[in-house]
Backbone as a printed PyTorch tensor [residue, N CA C, xyz], in Angstrom:
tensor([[[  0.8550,  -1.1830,   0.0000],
         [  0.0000,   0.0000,   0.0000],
         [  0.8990,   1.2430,   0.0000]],

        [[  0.4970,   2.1110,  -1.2900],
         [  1.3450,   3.2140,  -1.1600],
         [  1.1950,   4.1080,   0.3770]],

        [[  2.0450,   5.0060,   0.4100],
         [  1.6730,   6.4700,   1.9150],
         [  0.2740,   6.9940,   1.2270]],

        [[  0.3470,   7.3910,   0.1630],
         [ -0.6110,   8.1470,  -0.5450],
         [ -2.0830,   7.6980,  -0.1860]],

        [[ -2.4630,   6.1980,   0.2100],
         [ -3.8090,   5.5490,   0.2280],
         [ -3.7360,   5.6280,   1.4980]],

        [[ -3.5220,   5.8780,   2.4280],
         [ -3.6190,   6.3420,   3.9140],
         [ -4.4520,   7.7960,   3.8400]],

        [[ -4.5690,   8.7060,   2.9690],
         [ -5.8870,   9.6390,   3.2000],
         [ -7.0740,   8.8450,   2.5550]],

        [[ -7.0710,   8.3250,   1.2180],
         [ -8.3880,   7.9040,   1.4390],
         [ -9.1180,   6.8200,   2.2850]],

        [[ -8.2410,   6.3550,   2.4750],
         [ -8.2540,   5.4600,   3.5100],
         [ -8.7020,   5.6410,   4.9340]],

        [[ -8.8080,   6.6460,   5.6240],
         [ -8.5750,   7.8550,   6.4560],
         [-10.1870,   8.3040,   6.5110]],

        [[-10.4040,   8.6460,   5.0960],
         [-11.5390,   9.3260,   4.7730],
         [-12.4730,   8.1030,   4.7070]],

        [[-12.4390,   7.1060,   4.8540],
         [-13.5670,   5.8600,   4.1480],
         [-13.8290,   5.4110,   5.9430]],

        [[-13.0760,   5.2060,   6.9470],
         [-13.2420,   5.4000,   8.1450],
         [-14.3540,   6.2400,   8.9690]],

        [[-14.1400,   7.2640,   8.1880],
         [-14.7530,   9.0210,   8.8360],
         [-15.9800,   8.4590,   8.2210]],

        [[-16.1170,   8.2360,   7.1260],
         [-17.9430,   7.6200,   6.3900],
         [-18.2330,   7.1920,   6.9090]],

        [[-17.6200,   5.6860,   7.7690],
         [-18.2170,   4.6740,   7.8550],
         [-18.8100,   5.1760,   9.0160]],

        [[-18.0690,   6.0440,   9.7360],
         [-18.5030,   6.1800,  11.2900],
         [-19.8810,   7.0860,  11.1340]],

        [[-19.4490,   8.4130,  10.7770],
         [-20.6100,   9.2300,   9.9810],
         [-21.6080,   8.7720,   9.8960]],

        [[-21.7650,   7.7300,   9.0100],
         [-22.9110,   7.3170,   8.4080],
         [-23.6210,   6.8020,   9.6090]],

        [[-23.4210,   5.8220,  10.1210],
         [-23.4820,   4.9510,  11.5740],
         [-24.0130,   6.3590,  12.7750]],

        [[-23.7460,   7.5760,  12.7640],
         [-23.9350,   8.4160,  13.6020],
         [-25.3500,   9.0220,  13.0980]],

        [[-24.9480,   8.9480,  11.9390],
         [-26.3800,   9.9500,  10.9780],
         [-27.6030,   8.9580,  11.3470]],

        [[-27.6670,   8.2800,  11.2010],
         [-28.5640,   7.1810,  11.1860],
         [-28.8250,   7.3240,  12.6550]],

        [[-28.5160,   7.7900,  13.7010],
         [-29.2530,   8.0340,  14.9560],
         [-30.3980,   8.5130,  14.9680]],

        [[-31.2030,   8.4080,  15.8020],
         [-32.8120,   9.0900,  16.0450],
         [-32.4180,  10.8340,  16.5400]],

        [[-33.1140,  11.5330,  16.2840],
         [-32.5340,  12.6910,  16.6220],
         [-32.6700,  13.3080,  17.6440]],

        [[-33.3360,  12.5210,  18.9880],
         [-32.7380,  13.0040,  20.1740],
         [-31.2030,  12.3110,  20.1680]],

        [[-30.8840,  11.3250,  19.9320],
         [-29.6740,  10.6000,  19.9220],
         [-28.1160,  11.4010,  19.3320]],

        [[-28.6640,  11.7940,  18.4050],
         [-27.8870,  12.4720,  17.3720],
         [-27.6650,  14.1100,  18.1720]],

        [[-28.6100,  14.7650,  18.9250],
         [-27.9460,  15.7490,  19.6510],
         [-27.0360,  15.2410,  21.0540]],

        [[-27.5280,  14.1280,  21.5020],
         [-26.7460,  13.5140,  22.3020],
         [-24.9740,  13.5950,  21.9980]],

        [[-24.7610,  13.0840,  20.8920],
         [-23.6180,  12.9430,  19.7710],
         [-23.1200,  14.3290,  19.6820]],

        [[-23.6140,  15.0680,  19.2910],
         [-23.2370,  16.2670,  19.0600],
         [-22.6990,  17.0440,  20.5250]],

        [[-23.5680,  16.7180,  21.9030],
         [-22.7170,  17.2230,  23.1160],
         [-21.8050,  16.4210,  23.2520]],

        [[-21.4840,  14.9410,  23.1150],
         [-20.4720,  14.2100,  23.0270],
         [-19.2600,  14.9690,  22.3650]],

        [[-19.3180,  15.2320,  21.3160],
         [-18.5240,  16.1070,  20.9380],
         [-17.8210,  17.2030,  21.2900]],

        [[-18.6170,  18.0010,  22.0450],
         [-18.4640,  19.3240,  22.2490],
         [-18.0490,  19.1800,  23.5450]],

        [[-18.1040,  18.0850,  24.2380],
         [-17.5290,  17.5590,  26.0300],
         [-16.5670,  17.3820,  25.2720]],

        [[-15.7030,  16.1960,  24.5400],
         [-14.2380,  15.8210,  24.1610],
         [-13.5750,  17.1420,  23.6190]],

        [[-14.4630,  17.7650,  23.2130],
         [-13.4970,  19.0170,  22.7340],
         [-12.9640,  20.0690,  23.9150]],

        [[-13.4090,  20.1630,  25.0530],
         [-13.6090,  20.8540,  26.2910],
         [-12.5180,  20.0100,  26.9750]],

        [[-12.6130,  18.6630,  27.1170],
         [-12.0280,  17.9630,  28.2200],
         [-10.4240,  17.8930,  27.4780]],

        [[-10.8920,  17.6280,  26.2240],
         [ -8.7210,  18.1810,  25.3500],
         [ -8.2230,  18.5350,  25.7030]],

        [[ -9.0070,  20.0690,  25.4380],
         [ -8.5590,  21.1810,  25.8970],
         [ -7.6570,  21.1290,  27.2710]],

        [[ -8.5710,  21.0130,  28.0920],
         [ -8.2360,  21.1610,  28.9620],
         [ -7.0970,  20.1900,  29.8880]],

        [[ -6.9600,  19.1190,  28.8810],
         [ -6.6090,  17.8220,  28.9980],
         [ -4.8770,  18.3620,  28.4030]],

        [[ -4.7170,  19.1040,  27.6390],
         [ -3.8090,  19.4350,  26.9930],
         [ -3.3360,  20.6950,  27.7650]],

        [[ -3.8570,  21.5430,  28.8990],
         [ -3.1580,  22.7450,  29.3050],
         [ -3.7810,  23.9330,  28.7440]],

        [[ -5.1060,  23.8170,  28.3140],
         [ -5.6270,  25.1010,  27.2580],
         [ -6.9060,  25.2200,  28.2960]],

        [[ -6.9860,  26.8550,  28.4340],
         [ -8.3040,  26.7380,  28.8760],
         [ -9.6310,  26.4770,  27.3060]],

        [[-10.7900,  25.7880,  27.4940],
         [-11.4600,  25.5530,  26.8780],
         [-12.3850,  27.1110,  26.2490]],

        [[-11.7050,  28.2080,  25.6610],
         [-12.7000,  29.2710,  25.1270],
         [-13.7360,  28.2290,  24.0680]],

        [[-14.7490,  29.1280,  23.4700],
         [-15.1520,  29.1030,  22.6970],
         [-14.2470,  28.9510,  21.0950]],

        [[-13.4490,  29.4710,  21.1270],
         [-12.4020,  30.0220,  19.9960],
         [-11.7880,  28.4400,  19.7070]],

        [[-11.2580,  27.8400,  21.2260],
         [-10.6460,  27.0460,  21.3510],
         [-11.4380,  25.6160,  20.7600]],

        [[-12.6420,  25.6660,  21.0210],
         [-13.6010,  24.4450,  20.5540],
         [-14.1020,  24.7040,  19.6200]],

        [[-14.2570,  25.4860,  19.1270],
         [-14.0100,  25.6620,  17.2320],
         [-13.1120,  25.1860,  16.4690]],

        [[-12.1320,  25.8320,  17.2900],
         [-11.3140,  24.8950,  16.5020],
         [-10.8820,  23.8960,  16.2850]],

        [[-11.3640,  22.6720,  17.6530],
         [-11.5630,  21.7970,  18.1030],
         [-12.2360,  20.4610,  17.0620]],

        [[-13.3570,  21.5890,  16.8490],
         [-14.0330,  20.7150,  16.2200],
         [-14.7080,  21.0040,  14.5700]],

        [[-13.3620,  21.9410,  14.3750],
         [-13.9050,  22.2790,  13.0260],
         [-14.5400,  23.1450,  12.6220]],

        [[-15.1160,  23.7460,  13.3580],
         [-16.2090,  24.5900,  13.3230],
         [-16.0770,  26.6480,  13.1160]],

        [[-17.1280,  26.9400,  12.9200],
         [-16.9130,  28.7600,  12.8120],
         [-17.0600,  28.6940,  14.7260]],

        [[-16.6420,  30.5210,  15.1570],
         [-16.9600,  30.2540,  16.6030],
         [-18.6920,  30.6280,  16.0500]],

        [[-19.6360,  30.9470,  15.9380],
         [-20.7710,  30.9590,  16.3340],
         [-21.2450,  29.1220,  16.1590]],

        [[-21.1530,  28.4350,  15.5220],
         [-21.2750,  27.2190,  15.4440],
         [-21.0720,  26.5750,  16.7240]],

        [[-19.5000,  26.7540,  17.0310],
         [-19.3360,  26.3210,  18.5390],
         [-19.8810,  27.0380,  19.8320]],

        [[-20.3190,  28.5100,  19.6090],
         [-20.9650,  28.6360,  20.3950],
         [-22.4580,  27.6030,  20.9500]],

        [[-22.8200,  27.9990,  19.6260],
         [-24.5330,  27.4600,  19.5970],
         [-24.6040,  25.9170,  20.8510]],

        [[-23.1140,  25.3070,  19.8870],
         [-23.0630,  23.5390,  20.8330],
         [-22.7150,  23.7710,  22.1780]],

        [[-21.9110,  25.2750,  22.6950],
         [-21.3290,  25.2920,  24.0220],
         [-22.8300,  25.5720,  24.7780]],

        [[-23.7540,  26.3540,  24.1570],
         [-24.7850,  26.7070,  24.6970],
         [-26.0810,  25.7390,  24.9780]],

        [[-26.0540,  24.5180,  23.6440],
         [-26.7500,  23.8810,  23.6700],
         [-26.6910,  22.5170,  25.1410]],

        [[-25.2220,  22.4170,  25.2380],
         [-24.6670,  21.4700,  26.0460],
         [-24.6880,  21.8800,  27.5150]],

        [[-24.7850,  23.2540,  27.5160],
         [-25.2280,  24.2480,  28.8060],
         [-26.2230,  23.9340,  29.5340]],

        [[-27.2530,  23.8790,  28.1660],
         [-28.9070,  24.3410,  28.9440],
         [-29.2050,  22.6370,  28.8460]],

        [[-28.3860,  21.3950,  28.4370],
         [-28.7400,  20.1450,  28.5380],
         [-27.9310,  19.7040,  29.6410]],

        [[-27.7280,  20.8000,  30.4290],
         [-26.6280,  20.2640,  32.2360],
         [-25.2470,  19.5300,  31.9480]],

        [[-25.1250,  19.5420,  30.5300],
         [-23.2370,  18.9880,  30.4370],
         [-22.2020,  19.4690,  30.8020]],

        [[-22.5290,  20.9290,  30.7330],
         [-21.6870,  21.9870,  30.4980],
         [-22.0200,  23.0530,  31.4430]],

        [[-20.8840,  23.8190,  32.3030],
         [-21.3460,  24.9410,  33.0450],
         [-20.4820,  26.2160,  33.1020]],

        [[-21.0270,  27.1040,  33.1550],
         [-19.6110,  28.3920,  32.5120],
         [-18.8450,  29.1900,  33.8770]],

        [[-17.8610,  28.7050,  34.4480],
         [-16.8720,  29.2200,  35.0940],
         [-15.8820,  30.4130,  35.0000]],

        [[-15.8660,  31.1480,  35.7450],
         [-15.0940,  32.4190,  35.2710],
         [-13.4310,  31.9050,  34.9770]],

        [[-13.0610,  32.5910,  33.8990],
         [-11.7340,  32.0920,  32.9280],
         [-10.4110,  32.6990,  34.1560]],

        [[ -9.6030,  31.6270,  34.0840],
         [ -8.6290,  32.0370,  34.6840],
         [ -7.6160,  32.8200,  34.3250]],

        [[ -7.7500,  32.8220,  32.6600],
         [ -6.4930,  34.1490,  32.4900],
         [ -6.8150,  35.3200,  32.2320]],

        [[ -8.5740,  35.1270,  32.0480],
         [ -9.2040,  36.6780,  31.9360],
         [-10.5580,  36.7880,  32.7800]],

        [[-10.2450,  36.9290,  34.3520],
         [-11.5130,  37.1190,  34.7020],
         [-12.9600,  37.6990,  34.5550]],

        [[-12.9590,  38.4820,  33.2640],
         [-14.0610,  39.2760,  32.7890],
         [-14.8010,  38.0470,  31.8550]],

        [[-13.8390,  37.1480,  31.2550],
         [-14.7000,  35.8940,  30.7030],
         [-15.7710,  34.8450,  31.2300]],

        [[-16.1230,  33.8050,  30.7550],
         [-16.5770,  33.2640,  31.4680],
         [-16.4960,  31.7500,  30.1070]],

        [[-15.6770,  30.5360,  30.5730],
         [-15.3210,  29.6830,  29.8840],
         [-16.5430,  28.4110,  30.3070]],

        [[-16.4750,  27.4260,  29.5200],
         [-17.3300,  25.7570,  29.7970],
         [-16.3100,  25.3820,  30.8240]],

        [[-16.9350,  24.5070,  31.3630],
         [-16.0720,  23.0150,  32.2120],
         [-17.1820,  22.1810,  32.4100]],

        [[-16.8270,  21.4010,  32.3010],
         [-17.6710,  19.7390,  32.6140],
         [-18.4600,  19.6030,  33.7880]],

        [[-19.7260,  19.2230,  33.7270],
         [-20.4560,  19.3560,  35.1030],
         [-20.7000,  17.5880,  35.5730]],

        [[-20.5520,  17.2220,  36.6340],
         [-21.0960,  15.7600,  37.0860],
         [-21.7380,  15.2180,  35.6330]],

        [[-22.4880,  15.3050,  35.6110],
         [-23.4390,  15.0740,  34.5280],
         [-22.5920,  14.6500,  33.0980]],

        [[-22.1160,  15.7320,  32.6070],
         [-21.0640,  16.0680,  31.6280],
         [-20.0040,  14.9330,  31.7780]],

        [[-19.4430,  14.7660,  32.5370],
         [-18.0820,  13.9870,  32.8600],
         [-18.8830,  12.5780,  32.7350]],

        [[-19.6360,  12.1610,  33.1730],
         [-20.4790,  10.7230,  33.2640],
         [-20.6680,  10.1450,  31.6880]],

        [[-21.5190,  11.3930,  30.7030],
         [-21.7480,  10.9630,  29.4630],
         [-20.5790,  10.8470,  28.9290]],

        [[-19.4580,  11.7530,  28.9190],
         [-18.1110,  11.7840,  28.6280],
         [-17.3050,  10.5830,  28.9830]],

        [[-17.4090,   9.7570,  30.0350],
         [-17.4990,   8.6600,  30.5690],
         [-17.6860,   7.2040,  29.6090]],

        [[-18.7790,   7.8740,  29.5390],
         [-19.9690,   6.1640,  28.4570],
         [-19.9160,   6.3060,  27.6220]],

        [[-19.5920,   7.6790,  26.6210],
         [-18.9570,   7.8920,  25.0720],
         [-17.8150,   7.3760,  24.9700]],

        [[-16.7410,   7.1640,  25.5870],
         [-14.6770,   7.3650,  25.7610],
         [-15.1980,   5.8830,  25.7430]],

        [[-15.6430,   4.8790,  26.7830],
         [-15.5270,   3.4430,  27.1640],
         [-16.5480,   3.1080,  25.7170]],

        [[-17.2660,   3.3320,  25.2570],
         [-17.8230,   2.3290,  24.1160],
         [-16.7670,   3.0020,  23.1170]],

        [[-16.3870,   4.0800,  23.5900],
         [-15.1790,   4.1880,  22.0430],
         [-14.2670,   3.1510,  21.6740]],

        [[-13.3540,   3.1970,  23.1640],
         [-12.4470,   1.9900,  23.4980],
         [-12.7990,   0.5810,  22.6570]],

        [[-14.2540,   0.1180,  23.1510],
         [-15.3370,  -1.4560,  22.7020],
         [-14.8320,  -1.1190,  21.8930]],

        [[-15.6120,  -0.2270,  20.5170],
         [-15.8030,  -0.2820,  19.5660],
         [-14.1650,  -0.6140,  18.5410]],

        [[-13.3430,   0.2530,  18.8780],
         [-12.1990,   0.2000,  18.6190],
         [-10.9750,  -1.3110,  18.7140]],

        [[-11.9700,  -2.1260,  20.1250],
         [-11.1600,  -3.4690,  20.6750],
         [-11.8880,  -4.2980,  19.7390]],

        [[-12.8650,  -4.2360,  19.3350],
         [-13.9420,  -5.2480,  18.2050],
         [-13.3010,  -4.9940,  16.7400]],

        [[-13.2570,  -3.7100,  16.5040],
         [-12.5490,  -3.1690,  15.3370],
         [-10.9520,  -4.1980,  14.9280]],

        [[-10.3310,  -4.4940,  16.0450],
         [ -9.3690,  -4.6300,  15.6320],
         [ -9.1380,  -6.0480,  16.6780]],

        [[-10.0230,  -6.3970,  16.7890],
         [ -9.6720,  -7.7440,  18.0540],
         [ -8.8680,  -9.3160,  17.4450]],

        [[ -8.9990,  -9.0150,  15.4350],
         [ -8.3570, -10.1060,  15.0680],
         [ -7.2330,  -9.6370,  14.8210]],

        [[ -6.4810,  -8.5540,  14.9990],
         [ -5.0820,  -8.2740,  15.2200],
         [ -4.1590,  -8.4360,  16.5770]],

        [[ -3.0870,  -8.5140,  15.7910],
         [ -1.8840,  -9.0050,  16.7930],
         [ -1.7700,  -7.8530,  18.0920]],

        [[ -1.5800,  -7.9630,  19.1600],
         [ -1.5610,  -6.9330,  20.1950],
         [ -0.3040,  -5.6420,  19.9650]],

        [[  1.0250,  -6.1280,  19.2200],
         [  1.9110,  -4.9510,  18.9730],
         [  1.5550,  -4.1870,  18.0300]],

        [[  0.3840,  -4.5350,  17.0400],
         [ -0.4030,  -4.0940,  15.5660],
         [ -1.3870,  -2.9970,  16.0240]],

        [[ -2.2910,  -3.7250,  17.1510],
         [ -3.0370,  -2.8390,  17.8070],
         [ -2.5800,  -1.8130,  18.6070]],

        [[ -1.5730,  -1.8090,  19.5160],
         [ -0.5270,  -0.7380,  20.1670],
         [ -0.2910,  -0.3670,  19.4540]],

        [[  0.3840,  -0.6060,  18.3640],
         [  0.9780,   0.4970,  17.2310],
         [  0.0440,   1.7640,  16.9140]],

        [[ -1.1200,   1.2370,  16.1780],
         [ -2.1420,   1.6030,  15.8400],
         [ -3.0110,   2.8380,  16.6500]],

        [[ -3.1080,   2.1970,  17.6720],
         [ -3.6920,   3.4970,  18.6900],
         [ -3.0840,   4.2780,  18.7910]],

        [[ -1.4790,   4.1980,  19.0850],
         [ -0.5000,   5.3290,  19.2530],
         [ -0.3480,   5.8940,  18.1380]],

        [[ -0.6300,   5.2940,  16.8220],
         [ -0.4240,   6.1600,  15.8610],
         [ -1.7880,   7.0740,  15.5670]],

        [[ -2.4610,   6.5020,  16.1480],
         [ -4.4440,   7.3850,  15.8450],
         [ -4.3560,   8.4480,  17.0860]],

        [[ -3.5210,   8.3160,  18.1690],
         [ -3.4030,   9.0490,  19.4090],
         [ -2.2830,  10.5210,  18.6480]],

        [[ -1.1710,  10.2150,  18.1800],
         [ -0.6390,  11.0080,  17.7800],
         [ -1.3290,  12.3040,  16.4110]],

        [[ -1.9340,  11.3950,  15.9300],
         [ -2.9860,  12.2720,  14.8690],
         [ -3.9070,  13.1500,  15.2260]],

        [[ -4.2750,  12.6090,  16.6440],
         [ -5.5420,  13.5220,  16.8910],
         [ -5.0620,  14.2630,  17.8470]],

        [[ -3.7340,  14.4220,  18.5180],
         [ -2.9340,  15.5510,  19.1220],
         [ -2.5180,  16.3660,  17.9020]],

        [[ -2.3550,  15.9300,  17.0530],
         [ -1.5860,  16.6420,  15.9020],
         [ -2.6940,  18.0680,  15.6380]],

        [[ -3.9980,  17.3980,  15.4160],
         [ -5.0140,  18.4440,  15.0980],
         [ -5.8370,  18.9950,  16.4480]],

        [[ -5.4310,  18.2510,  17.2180],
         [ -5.5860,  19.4590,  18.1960],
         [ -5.1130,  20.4840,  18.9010]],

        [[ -3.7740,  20.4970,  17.9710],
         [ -2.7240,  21.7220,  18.5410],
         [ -3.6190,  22.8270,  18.1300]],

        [[ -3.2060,  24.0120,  18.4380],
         [ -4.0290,  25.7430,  18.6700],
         [ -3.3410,  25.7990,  16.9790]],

        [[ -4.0540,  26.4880,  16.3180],
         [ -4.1780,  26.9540,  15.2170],
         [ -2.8850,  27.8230,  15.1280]],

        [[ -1.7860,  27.7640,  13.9520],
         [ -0.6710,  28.6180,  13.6360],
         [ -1.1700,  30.0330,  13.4710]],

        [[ -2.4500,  30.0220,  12.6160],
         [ -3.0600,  31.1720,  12.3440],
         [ -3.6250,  32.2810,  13.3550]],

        [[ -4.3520,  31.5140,  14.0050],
         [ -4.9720,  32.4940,  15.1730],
         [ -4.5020,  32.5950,  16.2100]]])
């Protein structure tokens, strides 16, 4: 396999999952969507960043009003609660509420499943490899933007 078939390759992954997500009922599917917007928060913060708005945009791809909308939506669904920012007290940033950390919890552990099923007929140094190399990718894009 050339290097080159590692993006589409990459990309046929992201479908498969996608698709599998789309296909949720759509209380489910906003469920998914605070799932999201918790891993993007807990990175953050997981990484030494306080979690702005700015920061989970970029997190997750998104414009900041986009990430607002999910910081707000995940707010008023008790995931999420807004704490005054520690490097600018006039702010007021997300952090994870009981609640928040629990679903964050039961999303991360069926990730894990899903991932040990994914790959359970591989060799255990194949699978180590593997995670560390999917672990390094998704630090890669979650570094802070060169630009902003």
């Amino acid at each position: 396999m050339a290097l080159s078939d590692g993006g589409p390759a990459l990309f046929r992954l992201v479908r498969f999952w996608s698709r599998r997500w789309a296909g949720l009922a759509a209380g489910e599917q906003r469920r998914v969507q605070h799932v999201h917007t918790l891993e993007a928060v807990h990175s953050a913060e997981a990484s030494g960043v306080e979690p702005s708005v700015g920061e989970i945009a970029h997190r997750l791809g998104l414009d900041h009003s986009g990430a607002s909308r999910l910081v707000r939506d995940a707010t008023a669904a008790g995931y999420l609660e807004r704490v005054e920012s520690e490097v600018d007290r006039r702010r007021t940033v997300p952090r994870l509420t009981e609640s928040g950390r629990e679903l964050l919890a039961g999303a991360l552990d069926w990730q894990r499943q899903a991932f040990a099923e994914l790959t359970e007929d591989w060799a255990e140094p194949d699978r180590r490899r593997f995670a560390e190399y999917l672990r390094r990718l998704a630090e890669q894009v979650d570094r802070p933007s060169r630009s902003g």
